[in-house]
Residue, then its C-alpha position, 0 to 999 in steps of 0.5 A: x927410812x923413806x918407804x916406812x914412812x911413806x907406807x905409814x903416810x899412805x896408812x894414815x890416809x886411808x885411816x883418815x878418809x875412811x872416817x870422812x876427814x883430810x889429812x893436814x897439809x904437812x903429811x910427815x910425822x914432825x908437822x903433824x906433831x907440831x900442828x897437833x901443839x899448835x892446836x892443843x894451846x890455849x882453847x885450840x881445837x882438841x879433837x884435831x890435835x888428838x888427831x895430829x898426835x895420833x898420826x904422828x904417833x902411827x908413824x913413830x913420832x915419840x912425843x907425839x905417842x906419849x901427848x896422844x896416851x895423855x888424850x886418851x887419860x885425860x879424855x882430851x879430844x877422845x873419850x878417856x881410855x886408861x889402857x889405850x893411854x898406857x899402851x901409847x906410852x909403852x910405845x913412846x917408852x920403847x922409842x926412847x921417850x923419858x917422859x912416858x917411861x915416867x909415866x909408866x913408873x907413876x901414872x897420874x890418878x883417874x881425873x877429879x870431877x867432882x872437887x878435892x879429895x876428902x882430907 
């Protein structure tokens, strides 16, 4: 368990270095995720959480898969991707995450710009 996660750690920075950014400090899939928690709250920094969630993701994490398939929905810290989102939480699904198996079953509908819809 320990070498497939210190291949992905040195996979993800190598994601990350090559796009000019630093990895968090924590490196393992827990403290990404939570950091990534801490960040979305309130009116954190989206971008960064996105990239928390991604990187724990990468590395397995299932919550961390089914939050960045909701950025990529909800064009949360990354432009909005309906096919990447399902296939993040395809991933979750796969490692036993209830609630992106919900989400498979009812995806929520494309985000409402321009009010309520007509009655």
């Amino acid at each position: 368990m320990m070498t497939v996660l210190r291949r992905c750690l040195e996979r993800f920075k190598v994601f990350l270095m090559g796009r000019g950014r630093s990895l968090p400090r924590e490196t393992d899939p827990w403290s990404l995720f939570l950091q990534g928690r801490v960040l979305d709250s309130g009116k954190g920094n989206r971008k960064a959480a996105f990239r928390c969630y991604l990187g724990a993701a990468r590395c397995g994490h299932p919550a961390a898969s089914t939050l960045t398939g909701m950025s990529y929905r909800s064009g949360s810290g990354v432009p909005e991707d309906p096919v990447a989102a399902e296939a993040w939480w395809r991933q979750a699904a796969a490692l036993g995450e209830l609630g992106a198996e919900i989400l498979l079953e009812h995806p929520p509908g494309p985000r409402d710009r321009k009010g309520p819809p007509p009655s």
